[in-house]
Backbone as JSON, one array per atom type, in Angstrom:
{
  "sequence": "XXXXXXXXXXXXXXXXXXXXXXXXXXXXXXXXXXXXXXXXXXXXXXXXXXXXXXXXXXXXXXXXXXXXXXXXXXXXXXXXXXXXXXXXXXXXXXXXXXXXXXXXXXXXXXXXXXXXXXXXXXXXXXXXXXXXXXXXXXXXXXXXXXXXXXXXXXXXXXXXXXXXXXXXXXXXXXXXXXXXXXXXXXXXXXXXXXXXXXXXXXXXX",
  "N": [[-28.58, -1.1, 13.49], [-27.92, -2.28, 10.4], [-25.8, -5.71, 8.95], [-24.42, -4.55, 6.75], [-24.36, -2.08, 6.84], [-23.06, -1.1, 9.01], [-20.41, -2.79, 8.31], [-20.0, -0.7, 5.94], [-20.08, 1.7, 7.47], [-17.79, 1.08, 9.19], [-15.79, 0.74, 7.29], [-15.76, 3.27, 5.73], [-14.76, 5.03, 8.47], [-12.05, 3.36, 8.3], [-10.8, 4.46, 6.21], [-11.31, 6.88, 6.54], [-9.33, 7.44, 8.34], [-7.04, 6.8, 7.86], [-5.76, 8.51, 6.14], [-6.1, 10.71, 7.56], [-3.68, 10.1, 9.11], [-1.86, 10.23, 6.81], [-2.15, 13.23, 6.97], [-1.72, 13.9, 9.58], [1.1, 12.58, 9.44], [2.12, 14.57, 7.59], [1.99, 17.0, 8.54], [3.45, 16.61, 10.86], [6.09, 16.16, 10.44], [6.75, 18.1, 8.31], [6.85, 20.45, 10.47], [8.99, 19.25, 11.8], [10.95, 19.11, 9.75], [10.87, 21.66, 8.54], [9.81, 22.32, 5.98], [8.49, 20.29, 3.1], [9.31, 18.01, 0.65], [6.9, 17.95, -2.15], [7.25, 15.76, -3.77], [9.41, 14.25, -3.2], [7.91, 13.12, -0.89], [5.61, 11.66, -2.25], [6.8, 9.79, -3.2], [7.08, 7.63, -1.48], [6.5, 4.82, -0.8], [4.88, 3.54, 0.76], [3.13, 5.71, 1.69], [2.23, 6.09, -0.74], [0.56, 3.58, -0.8], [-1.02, 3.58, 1.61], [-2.98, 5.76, 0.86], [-3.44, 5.04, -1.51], [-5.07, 2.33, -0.21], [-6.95, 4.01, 1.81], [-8.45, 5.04, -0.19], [-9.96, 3.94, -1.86], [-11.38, 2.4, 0.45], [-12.9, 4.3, 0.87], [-14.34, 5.2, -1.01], [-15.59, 2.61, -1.38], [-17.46, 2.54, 0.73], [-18.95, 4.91, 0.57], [-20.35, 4.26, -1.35], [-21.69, 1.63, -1.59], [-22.08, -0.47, -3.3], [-19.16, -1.59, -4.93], [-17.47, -0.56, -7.65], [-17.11, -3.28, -11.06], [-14.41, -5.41, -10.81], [-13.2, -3.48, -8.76], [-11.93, -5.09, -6.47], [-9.65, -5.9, -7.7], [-8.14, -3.7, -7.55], [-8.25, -3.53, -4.95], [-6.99, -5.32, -3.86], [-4.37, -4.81, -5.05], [-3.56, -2.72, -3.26], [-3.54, -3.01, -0.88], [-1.57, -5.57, -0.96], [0.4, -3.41, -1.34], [0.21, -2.34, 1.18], [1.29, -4.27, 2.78], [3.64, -5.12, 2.37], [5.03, -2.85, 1.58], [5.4, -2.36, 4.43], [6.46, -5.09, 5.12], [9.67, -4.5, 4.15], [10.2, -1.96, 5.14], [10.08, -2.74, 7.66], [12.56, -4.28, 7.15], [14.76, -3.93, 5.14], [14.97, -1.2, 6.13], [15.39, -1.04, 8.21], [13.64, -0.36, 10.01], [12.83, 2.15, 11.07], [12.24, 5.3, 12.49], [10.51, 8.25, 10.42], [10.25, 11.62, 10.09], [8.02, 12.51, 11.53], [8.23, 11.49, 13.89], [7.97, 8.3, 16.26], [5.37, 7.18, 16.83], [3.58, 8.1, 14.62], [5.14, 6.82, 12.45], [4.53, 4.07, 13.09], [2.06, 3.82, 13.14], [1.4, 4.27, 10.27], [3.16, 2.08, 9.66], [2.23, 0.06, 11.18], [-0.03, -0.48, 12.0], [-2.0, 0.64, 10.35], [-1.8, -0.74, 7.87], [-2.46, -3.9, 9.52], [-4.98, -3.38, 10.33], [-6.06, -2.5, 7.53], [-5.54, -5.35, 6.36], [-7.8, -6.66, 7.98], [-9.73, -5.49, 7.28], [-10.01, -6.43, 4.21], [-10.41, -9.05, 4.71], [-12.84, -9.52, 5.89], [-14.38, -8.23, 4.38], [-16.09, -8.55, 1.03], [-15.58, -8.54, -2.06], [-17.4, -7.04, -5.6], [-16.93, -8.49, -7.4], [-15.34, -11.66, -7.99], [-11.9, -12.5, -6.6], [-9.57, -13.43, -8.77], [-6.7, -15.82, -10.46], [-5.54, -13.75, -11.58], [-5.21, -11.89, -10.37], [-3.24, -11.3, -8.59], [-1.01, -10.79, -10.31], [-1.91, -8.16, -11.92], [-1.78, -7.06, -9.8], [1.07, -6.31, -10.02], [1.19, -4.17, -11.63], [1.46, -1.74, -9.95], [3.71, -1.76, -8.32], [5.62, -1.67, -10.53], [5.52, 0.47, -12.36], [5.83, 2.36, -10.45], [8.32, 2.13, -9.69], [9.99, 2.41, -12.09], [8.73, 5.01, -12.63], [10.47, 5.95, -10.45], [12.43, 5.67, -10.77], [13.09, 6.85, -13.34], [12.51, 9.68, -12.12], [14.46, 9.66, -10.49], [16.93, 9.95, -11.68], [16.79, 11.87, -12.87], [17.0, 13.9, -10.9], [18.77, 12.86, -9.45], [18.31, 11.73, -6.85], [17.2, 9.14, -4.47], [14.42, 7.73, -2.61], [14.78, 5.15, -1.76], [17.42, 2.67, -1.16], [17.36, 0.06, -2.6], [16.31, 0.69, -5.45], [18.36, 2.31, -6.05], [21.04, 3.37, -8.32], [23.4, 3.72, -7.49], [23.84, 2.84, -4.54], [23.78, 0.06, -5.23], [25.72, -0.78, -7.06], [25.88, 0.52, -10.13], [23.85, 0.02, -12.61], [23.3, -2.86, -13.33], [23.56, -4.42, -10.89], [21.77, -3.33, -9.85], [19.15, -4.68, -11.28], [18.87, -7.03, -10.46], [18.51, -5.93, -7.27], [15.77, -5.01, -7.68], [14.58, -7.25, -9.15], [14.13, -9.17, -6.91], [12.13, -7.36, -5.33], [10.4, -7.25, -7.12], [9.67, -10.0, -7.47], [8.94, -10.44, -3.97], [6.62, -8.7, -4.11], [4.63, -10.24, -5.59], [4.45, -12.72, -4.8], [3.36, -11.59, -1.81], [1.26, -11.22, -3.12], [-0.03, -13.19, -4.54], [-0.59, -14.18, -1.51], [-2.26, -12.61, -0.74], [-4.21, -12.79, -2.61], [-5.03, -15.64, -2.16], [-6.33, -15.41, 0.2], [-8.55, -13.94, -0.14], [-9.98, -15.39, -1.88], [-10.71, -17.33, -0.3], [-12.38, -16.0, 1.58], [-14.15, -15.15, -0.23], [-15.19, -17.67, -0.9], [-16.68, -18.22, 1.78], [-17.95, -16.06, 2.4], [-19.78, -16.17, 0.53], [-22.91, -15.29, -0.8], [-25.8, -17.61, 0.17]],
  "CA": [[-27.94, -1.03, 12.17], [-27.85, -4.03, 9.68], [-24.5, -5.79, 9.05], [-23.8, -3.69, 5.85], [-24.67, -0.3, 7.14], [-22.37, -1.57, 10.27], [-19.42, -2.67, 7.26], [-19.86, 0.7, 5.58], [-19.43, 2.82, 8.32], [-16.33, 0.7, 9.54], [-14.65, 1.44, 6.04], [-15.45, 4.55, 6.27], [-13.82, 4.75, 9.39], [-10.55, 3.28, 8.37], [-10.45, 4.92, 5.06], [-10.75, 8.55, 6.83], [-8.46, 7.05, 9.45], [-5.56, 5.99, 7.13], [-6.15, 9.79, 5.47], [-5.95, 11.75, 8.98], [-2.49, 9.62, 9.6], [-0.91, 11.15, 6.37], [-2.17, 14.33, 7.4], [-0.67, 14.08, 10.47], [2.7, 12.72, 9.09], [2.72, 15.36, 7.25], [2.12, 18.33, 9.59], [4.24, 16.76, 11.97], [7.2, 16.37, 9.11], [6.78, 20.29, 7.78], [7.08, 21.09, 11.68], [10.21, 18.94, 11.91], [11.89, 19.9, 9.14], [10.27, 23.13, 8.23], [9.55, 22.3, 4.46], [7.9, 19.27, 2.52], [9.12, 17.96, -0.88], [5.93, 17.27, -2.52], [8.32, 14.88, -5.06], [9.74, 12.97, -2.48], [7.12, 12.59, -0.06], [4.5, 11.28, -2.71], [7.98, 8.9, -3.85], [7.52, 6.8, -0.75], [5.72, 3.5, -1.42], [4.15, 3.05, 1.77], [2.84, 6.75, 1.67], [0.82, 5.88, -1.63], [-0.33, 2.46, -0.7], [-1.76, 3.93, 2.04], [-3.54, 6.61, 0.38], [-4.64, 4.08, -2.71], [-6.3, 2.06, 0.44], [-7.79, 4.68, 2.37], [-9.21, 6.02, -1.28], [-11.1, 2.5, -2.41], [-11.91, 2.17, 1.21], [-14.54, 5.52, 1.34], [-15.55, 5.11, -2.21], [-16.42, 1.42, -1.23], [-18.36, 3.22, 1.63], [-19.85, 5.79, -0.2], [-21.33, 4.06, -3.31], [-22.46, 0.47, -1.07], [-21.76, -1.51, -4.13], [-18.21, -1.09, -5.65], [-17.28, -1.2, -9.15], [-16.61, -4.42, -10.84], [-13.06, -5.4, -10.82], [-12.66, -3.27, -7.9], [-11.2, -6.78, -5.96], [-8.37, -6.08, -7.8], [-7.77, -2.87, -6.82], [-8.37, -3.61, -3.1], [-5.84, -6.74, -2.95], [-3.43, -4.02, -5.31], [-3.19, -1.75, -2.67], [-3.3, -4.07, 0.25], [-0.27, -5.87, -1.45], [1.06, -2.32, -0.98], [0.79, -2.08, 2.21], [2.32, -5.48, 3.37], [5.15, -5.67, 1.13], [5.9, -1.67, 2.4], [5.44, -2.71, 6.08], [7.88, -5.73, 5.6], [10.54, -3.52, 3.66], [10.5, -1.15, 6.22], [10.94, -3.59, 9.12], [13.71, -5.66, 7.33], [15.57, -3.31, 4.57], [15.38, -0.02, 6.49], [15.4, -1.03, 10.31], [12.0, 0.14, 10.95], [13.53, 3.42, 11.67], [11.17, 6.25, 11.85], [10.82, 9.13, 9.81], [10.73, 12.88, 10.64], [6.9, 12.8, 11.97], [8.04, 10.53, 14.94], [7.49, 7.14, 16.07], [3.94, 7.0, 16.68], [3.25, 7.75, 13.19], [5.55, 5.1, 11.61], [3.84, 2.54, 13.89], [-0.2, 3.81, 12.45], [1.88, 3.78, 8.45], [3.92, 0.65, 8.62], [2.11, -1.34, 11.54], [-1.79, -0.62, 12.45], [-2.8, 0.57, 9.33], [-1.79, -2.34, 6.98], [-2.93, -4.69, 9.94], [-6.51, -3.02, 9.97], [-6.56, -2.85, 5.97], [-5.7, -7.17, 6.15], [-8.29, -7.48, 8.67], [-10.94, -4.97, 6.11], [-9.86, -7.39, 3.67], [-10.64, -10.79, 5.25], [-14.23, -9.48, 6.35], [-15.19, -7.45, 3.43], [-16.62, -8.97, -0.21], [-16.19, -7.06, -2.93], [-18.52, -7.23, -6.35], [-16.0, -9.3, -8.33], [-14.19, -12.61, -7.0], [-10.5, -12.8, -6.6], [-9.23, -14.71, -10.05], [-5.93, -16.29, -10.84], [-4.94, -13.1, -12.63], [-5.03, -10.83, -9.37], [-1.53, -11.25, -8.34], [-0.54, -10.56, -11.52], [-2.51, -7.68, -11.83], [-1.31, -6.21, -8.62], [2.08, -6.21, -10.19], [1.44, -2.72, -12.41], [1.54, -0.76, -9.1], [5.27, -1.83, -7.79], [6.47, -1.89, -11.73], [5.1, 1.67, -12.62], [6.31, 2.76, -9.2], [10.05, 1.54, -10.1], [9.72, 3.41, -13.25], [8.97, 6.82, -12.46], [11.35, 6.45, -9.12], [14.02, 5.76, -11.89], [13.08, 8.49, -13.85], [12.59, 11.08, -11.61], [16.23, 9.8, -9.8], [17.64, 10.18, -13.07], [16.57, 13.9, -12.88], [17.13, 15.1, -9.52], [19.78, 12.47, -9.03], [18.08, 11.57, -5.57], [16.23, 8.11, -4.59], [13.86, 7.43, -1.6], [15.41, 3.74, -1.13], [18.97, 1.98, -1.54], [17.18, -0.64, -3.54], [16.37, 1.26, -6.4], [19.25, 3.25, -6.48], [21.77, 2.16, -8.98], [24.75, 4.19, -6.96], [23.68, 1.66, -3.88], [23.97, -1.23, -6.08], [27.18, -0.88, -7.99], [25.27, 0.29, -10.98], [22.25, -0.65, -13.26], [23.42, -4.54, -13.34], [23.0, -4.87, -9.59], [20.07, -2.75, -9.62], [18.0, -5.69, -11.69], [18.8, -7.74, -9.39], [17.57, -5.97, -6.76], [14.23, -4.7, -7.85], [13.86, -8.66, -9.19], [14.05, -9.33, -5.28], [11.34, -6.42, -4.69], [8.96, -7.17, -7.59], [9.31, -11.2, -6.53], [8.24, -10.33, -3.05], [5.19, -8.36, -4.77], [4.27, -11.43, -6.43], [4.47, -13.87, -3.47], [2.27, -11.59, -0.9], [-0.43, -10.65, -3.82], [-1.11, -14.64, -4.17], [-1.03, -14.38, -0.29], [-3.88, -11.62, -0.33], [-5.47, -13.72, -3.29], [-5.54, -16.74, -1.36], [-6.9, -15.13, 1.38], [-9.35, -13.77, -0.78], [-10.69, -16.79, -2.45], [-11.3, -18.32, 0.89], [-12.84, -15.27, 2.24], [-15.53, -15.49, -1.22], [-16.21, -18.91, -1.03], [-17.02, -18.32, 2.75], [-18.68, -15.03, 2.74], [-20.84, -15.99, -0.32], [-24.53, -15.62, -0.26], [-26.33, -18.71, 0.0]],
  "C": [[-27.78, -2.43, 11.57], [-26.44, -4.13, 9.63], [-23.88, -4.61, 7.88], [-23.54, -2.06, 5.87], [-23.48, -0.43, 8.25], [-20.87, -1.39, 9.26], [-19.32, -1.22, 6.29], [-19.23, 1.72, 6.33], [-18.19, 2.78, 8.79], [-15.38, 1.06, 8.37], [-13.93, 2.76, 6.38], [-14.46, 5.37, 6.97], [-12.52, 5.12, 9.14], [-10.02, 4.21, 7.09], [-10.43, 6.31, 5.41], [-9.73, 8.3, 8.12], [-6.91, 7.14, 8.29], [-5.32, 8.03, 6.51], [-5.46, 10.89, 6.74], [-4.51, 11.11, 9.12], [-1.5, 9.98, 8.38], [-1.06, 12.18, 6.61], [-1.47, 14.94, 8.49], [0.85, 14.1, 10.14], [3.38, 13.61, 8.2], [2.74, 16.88, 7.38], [3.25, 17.84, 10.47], [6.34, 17.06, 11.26], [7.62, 17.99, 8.59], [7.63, 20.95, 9.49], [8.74, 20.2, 12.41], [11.38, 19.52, 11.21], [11.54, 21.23, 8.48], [10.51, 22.99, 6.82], [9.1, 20.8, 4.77], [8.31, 19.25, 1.07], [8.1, 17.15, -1.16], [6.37, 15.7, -3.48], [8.43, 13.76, -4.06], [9.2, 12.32, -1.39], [5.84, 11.43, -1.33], [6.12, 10.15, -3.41], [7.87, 8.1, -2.83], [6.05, 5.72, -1.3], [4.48, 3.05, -0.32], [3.31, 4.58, 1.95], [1.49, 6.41, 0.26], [0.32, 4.94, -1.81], [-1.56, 3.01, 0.33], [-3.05, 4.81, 1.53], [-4.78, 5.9, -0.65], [-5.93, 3.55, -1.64], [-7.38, 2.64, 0.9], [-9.0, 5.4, 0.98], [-10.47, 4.77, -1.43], [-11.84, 2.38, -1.1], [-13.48, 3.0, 1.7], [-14.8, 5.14, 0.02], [-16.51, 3.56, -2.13], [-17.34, 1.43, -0.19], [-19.23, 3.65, 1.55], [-20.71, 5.4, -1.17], [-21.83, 2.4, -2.54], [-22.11, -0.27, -1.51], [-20.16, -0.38, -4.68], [-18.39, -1.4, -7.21], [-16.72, -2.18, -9.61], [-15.39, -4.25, -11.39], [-12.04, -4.55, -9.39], [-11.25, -3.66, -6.8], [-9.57, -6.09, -6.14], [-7.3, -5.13, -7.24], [-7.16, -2.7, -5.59], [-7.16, -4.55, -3.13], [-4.5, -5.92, -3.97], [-2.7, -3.26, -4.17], [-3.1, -2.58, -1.49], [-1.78, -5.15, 0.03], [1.21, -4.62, -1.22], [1.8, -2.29, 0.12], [1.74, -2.86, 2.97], [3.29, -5.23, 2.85], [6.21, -4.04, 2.21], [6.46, -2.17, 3.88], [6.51, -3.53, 6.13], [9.57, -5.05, 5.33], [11.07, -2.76, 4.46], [10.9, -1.58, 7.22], [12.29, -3.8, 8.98], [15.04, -4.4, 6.76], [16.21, -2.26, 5.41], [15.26, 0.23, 8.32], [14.18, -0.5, 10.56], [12.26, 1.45, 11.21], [12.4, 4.84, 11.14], [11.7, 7.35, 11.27], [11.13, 10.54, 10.68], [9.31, 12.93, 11.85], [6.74, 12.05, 13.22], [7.63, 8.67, 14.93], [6.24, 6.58, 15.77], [3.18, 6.83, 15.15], [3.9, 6.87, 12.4], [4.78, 3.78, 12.23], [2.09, 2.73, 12.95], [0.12, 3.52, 10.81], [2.02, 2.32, 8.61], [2.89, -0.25, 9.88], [0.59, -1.78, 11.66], [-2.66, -0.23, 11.4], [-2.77, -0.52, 8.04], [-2.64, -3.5, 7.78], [-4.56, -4.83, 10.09], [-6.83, -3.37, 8.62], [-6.41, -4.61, 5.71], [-7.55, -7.61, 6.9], [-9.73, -7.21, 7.46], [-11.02, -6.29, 4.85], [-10.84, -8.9, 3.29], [-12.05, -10.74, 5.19], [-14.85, -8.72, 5.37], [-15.72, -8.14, 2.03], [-16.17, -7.82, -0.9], [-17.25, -7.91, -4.29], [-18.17, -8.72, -7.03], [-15.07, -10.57, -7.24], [-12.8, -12.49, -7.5], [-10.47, -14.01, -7.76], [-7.22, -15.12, -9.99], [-5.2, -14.93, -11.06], [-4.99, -12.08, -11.35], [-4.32, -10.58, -9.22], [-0.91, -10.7, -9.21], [-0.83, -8.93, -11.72], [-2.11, -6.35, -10.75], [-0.23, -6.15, -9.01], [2.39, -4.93, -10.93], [1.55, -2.19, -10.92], [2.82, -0.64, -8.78], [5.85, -1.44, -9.48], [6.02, -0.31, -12.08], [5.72, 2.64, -11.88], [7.6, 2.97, -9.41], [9.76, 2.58, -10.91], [9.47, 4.75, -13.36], [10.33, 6.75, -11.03], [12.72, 6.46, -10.22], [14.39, 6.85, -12.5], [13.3, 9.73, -13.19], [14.01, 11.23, -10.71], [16.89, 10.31, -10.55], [17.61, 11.74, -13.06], [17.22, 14.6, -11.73], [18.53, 14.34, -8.59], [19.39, 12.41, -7.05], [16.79, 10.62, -5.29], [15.49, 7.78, -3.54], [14.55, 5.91, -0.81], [16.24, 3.25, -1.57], [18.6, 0.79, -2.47], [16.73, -0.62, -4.93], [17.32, 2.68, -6.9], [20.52, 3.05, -7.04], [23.17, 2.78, -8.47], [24.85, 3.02, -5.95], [24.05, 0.84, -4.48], [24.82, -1.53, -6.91], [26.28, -0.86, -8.9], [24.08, -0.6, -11.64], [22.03, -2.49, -13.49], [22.83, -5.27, -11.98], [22.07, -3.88, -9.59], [18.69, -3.48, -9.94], [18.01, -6.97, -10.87], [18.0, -7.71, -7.95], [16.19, -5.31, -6.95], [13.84, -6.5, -8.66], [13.66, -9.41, -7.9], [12.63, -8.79, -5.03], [9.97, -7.38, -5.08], [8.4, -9.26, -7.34], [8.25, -11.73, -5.48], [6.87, -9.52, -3.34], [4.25, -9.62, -4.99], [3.44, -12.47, -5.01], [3.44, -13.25, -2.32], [1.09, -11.1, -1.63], [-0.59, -11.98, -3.9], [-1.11, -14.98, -2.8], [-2.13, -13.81, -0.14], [-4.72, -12.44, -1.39], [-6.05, -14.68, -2.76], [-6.46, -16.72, -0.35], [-7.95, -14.56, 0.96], [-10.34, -14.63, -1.51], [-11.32, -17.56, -1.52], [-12.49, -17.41, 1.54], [-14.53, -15.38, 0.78], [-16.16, -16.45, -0.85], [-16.96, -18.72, 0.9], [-18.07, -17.6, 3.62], [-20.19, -15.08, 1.73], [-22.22, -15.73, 0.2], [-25.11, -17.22, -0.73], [-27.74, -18.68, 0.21]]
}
């Protein structure tokens, strides 16, 4: 197999890998608590980073060449996953969910660490620009924004940092989501950086 047919199939791979590990967490979840809110399962952050990755990861499989701008995509959702993964360590004790440990360890620890490594070793069409980081910032800010909304409705929030009862009201609430979307900021010019080095290194020559 050549290297690219080799890098394809490894996507592949992780991108029906990351896929099979919400599937699991969420058979094993139904069989814990005997229901699933579709609402508040698709409300966790680390639940649809994963998903974004594993999605770009088979279509960047499937089609050989991605589409341009892709890049941004990929270091969007990869920003995802880190940022979730640290969140989860620091904010919420690491503490697993309903689907067991095992599966919080393949969410918050082996599947982000695989998607860095896809990352590092992959190209995409488009180089990492200045404006990536930036860029990666609609996913957390959009995110906020419906979790507000739909709290607002059902009066029920996935995390104490967007919940303005947690926070003594909507004053300390901008406070902390300016904490969150900060730390957004700070590991998308970490995945850019790491991206820029990985272009100039992977180029063709």
């Amino acid at each position: 197999m050549t290297r690219a047919s080799l890098t394809r199939a490894a996507r592949g791979a992780l991108g029906t890998g990351g896929l099979a590990i919400i599937a699991c967490d969420v058979a094993l979840t139904i069989r814990a608590t005997g229901g699933l809110d579709v609402g508040d399962y698709l409300g966790q952050f680390t639940i649809l980073s994963v998903l974004a990755a594993s999605i770009l990861m088979l279509l960047g499989a499937s089609m050989g060449r991605e589409l341009r701008g892709a890049v941004h995509l990929r270091a969007m959702a990869l920003t995802g996953l880190l940022v979730a993964a640290v969140l989860h360590a620091t904010l919420l004790g690491g503490a697993a969910g309903p689907s067991g440990e095992l599966v919080n360890t393949l969410l918050h620890v082996v599947f982000p660490a695989l998607a860095l490594v896809e990352w590092v070793t992959v190209r995409s069409r488009t180089r990492v620009t200045l404006l990536t980081p930036l860029i990666g910032l609609v996913f957390p800010v959009v995110f906020l924004a419906a979790t507000l909304a739909r709290g607002a409705i059902v009066d029920r929030y996935p995390y104490d940092f967007v919940d303005p009862g947690a926070q003594g009201g909507y004053a300390g609430l901008v406070g902390s989501l300016a904490i969150v979307l900060v730390a957004f900021l700070t590991v998308g010019a970490f995945v850019a950086v790491i991206g820029a080095i990985r272009d100039r290194m992977l180029a063709p020559r």
